[in-house]
C-alpha angles and dihedrals in degrees: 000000000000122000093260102041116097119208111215115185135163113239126185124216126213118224091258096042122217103251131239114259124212132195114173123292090352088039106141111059107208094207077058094046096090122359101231113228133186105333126044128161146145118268122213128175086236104056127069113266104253128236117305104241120202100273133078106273117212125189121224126207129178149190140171109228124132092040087291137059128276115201134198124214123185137154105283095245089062105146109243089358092168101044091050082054097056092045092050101049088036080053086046090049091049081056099050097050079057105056111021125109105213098073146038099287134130097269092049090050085044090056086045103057111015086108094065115046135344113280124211115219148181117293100236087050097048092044081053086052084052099051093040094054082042092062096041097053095049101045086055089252097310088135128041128170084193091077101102091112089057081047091051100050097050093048097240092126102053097355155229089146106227146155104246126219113273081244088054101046082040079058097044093050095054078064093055135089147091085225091063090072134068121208117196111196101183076061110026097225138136123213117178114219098211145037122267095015107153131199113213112169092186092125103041097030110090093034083059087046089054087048089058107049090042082053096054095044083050100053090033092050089221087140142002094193123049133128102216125185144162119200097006093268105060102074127164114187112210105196114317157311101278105259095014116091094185095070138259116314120236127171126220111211126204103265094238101024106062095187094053122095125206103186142313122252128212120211135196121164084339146122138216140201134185132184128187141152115245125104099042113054149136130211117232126174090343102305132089122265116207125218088238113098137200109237090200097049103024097229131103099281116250147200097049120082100198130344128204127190132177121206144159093273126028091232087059090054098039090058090042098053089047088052099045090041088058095028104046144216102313084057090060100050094046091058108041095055088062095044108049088182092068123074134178147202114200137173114194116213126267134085096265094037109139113203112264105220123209124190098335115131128197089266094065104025137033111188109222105167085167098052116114120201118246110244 
């Protein structure tokens, strides 16, 4: 499928849906969103619907935008289902000429010239800027969008993929460092107070695009029902899963082992994140390197093998995940026991790790370390 071109199918669910099926930043699988049964076909706003069958039927919508695919899921008599589509992932691609950093954007021309002079930007971007020094201040660093010179040096931004000279990660991490920036909100202006400073929102930016677009169906009214997510591993749940009360099921997988599942999730007005290290990765001395660093180290975070959170907005657990994937355990906990809104799910590494739960009750998560996926 191109960038610009939208899949809409008809999917029908059964009463006890398939569940999605996640595995680290491509986690949710869409032929494993939903299992199709009995009827399928293609639904065009010129053809009749075609008869309800007994199931629940889900309409899936999908785009490429931030270097993955975002997908759009709603009930299948959504009025103006199609157009609402168009208008989200048109809304997504608006987003990504923004913040991305591989072309000419905002974001690109801020990190240009915030050395040099304050520069004023767009709201949505500078409440982004807020959440994410928030984060970061709060998860004792853990988590930096600052970190584009670290990205840089290890080749995870433009390749080749290396490990960089001790001199060179001690240079890169002069250039780090949410402290190194002043936001002024009356403003609404960012200096940086340092040379070299970077911004790089890969790991909150398509958490914050799925914030946007929730927030427009909200205030619109075009659904009261809908999964969205970008990268299979950014969701935000709007209501529920028509017929099911309890939200819409999703299924967290183990990061290496694709037929174990770790728990399933149960979301309601929420959002989830996940981060992991397992597709992009270096050997060095005989062990594997993530693509997740430590902004306060300069080196691939170790000793978690994936960590889930689920919190109020996408971009918050987006950040979060990222923070308690490089901080820990004892991070985690920390935060969330000051922050009873935010729960987590995560499994330490190790062969014999058991997932360490925060602030997930029954009602949202049911630990099934056994369970295999259905093909």
């Amino acid at each position: 499928m191109s960038d610009r071109r939208e899949e809409l199918r008809s999917l029908t669910l059964p009463a006890r849906p398939n569940l999605i099926d996640m595995n680290r930043r491509d986690f949710l699988h869409p032929h494993r969103l939903v299992r199709t049964v009995g009827h399928v076909a293609v639904a065009l706003e010129s053809d009749p619907p075609p008869p309800a069958p007994p199931e629940v039927v889900l309409l899936r919508m999908a785009r490429r935008a931030m270097a993955t695919t975002f997908e759009l899921v709603v009930p299948f008599d959504t009025p103006r289902a199609q157009e609402t589509g168009l208008a989200v992932f048109d809304r997504i691609d608006e987003l990504e000429d923004q913040l991305t950093v591989y072309r000419d954007s905002e974001v690109t021309r801020l990190n240009q010239l915030a050395a040099e002079h304050d520069v004023a930007v767009e709201q949505g971007l500078f409440d982004l800027l807020r959440l994410c020094a928030a984060v970061t201040d709060s998860a004792a660093g853990a988590f930096d969008v600052t970190s584009m010179a670290l990205i840089r040096a290890w080749g995870f931004f433009r390749g080749p993929k290396r490990v960089p000279p001790e001199e060179e990660i001690a240079a890169a991490r002069e250039k780090v460092g949410m402290r190194h920036v002043r936001l002024d909100a009356e403003r609404r202006t960012v200096r940086f107070l340092r040379p070299g400073i970077e911004f790089n929102f890969g790991g909150v930016g398509k958490g914050y695009a799925l914030d946007v677009v929730a927030s427009w169906l909200w205030r619109t009214g075009k659904t009261r029902a809908a999964l969205l997510h970008g990268g299979r591993s950014s969701v935000y749940a709007m209501g529920t899963l028509p017929g099911d009360a309890r939200g819409w099921p999703i299924d967290l997988t183990h990061p290496w082992e694709a037929d174990r599942v770790l728990a399933r999730m149960r979301l309601r007005d929420r959002a989830m994140g996940t981060s992991a290290a397992t597709f992009q990765h270096l050997e060095h001395e005989g062990r594997k390197l993530g693509h997740v660093l430590d902004p306060r180290s300069g080196w691939p975070a170790s000793g978690v093998a994936s960590a889930t959170v689920l919190a109020p907005s996408a971009a918050l657990a987006d950040a979060l995940s990222t923070a308690f994937f490089v901080g820990g355990v004892e991070l985690a906990r920390g935060y969330c026991a000051a922050h009873p809104e935010v729960g987590a799910l995560l499994l330490p590494d190790g062969a014999d790790a058991r997932p360490v739960v925060l602030n997930l009750g029954p009602n949202v998560l049911t630990l099934s370390p056994e369970r295999v996926i259905s093909p």
